[in-house]
N, C-alpha and C positions, 0 to 999 in steps of 0.2 A: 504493500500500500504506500511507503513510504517511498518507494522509486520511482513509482505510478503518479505522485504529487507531484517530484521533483522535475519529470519529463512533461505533465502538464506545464510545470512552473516555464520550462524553460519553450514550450513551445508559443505557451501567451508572450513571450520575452522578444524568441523571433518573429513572431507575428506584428507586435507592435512598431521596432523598429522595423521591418518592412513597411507599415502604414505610414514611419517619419520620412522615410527616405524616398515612396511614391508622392509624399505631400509637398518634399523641396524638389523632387525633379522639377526641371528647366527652372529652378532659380538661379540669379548669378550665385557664382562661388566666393565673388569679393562682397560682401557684406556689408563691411565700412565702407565711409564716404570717402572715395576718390581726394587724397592728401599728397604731398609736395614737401620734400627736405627741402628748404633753400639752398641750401650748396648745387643743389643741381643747377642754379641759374645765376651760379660766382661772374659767367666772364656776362652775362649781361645786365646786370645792375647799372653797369657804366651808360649804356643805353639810354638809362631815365626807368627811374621806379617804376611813374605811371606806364609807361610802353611796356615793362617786364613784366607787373601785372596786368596787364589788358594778354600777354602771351596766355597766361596763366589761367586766366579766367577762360580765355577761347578754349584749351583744353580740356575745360570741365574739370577743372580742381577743385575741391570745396572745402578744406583744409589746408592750412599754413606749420611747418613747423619750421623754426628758426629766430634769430634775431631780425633788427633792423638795420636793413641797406646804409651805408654812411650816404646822408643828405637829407632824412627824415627824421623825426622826433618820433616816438610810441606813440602820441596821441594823432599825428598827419597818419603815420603806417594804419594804424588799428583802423582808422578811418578808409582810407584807402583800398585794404583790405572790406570790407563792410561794404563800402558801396559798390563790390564786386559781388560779393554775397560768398565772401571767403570768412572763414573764422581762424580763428590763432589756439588751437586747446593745448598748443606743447612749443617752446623755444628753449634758447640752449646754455649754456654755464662752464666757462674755464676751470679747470679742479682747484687750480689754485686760488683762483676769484669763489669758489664754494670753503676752503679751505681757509681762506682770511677772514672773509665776513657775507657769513650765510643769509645774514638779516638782508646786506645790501642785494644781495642775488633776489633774496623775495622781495624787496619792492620794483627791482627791474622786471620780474615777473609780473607783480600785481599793474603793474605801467601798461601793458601788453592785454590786460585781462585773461592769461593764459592759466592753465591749469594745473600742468605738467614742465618740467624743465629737469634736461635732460644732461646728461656729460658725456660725451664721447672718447678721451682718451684720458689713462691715467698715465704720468711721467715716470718713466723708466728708458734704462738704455736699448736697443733697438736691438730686436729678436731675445732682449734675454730678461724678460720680464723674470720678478723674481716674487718668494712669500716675503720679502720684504716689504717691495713695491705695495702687494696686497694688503699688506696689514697696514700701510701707512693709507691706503682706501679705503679700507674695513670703516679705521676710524674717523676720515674723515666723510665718507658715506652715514655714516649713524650718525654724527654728531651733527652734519648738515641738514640730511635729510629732516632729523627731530624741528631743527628751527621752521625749515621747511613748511613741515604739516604744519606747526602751531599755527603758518600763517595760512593755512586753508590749500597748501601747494604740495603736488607728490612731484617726490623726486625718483628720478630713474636712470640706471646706468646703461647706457648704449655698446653694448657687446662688438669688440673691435677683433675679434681672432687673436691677438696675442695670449690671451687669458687662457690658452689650453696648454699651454706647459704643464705637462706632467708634475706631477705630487703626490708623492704618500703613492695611495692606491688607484689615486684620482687625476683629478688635474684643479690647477688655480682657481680657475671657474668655478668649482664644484665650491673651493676652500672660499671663496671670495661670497658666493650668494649663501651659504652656510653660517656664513661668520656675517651676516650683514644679517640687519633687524626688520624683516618683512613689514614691519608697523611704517617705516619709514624708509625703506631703499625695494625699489619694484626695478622692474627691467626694460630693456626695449632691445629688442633683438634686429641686429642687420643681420638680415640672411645670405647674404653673400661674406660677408665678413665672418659670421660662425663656418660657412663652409670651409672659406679660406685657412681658416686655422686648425682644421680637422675636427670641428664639433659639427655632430650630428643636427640640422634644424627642427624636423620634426619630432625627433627623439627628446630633446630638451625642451619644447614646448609643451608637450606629454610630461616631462621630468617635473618643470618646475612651476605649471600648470598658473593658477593667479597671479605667480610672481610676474610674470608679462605682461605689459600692459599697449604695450605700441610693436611697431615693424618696419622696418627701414626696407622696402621694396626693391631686391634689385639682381642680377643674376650673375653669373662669372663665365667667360669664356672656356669653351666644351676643351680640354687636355692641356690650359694655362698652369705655368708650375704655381704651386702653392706652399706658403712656410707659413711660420709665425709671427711675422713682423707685425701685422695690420694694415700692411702697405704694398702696395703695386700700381700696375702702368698704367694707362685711362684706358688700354688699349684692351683692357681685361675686362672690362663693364661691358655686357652686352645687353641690346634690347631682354626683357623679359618671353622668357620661351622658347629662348636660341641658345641658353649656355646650357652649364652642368644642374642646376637646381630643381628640384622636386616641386614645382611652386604650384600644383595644387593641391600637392600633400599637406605643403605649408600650411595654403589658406585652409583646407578641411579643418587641419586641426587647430588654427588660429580661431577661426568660426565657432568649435566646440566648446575650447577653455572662454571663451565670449570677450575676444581683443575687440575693441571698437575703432581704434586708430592706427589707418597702414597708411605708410610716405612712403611714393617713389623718390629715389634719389639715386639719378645719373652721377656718376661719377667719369663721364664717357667726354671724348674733346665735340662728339658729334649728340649733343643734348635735344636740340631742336627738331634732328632727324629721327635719333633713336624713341623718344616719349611718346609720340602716335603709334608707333610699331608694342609698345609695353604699354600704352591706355588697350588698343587694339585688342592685342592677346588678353588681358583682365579680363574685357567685357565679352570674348568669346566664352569662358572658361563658366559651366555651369555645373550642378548636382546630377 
């Protein structure tokens, strides 16, 4: 009787997701609103704000992540933004500008109306990232992060590929999001940059499940050497859907832990050509 329950149990179990997964077919597989790392758009700022966002906006971006262009104030940008019908929910923070005075990073924050603010590299010598480097992130990750929330702001570490240096049994990574205080340091994963460095992207989204909250969009050229620096050629950034990356695996399970915020960010010298080719493939990609 009791095996009899269990085989019941487990046939309601496949039946119902079968009924989830008939109910999203032909939904898109991008979920979140179509976002934008500003670094994708470094060499055209020079341009004119306004002209780089009217690019911006043509493409159908609906999200902002980054700072401000030099030539605008927070309050011209925010505006700017807005009357595009872009929003700003995440910009960014030098470690050492988190690391002197956390308070001044959240009011450059609060200037922005943003919600998230993010750090991309932590200082160490190149390719040899160390558990020193880590622990001197540990604590300034906690200790920032805390000011952070008090002022209503999450902070998150943008995973650059150097962080898989092996340790212990593990690697840095592991020792870095372990030793860092979930109430106060969340994550943002570049998935080209985790590949880069030899961490798994869908494996670790599964891993570390809510500690993710954002995605840096962007794919790597199909048999480009890869180490651990966090660094390589422009030449390595390919449209999304032509390199090495699993990027529907990603989105499935970005979608299921419930990420709300994905930025493409071209790191490519040809920005303008490649972002239609990567909006293109997103909006092919369905359930």
């Amino acid at each position: 009787m009791k095996n009899r329950r269990i085989y019941l149990a487990l046939i309601i179990l496949f039946l119902a997701s079968e009924m989830v997964l008939a109910q999203k077919k032909g939904e898109p597989l991008m979920q979140a609103p179509l976002g934008i790392a500003a670094y994708t758009f470094r060499d055209q700022w020079q341009n004119g704000i306004p002209e780089t966002l009217d690019i911006i906006q043509e493409m159908g971006f609906k999200e902002y992540e980054g700072g401000v262009p030099k030539g605008a104030s927070p309050t011209e940008f925010k505006k700017m933004l807005n009357d595009r019908g872009i929003s700003i929910p995440s910009t960014g923070t030098g470690f050492e500008a988190l690391e002197d005075d956390p308070q001044a990073v959240a009011e450059r924050v609060k200037a922005l109306g943003a919600k998230y603010v993010m750090c991309a590299w932590i200082p160490h010598k190149r390719g040899q990232f160390s558990k020193e480097d880590a622990d001197r992130a540990i604590k300034v990750f906690n200790e920032g992060g805390k000011v952070l929330k008090e002022n209503g702001i999450t902070f998150k570490y943008h995973v650059h590929g150097y962080e898989f240096q092996p340790y212990e049994d593990a690697t840095l990574f592991e020792y870095l999001v372990e030793n860092t205080n979930p109430e106060y340091v969340k994550l943002q994963m570049d998935v080209m940059w985790t590949h880069f460095g030899g961490g798994d992207p869908v494996a670790l989204l599964k891993k570390y499940g809510n500690r993710w909250v954002s995605l840096h969009l962007k794919d790597f050229r199909k048999g480009a050497p890869k180490d651990m620096t966090g660094l390589t050629g422009p030449e390595n950034d390919v449209p999304l859907g032509t390199g090495e990356l699993d990027i529907p695996g990603i989105l499935s399970e970005s979608n299921r832990i419930g990420i709300k915020h994905m930025f493409i960010e071209d790191e490519s010298e040809k920005e303008l050509e490649n972002l239609p080719k990567s909006i293109a493939y997103l909006k092919s990609l369905e359930y």
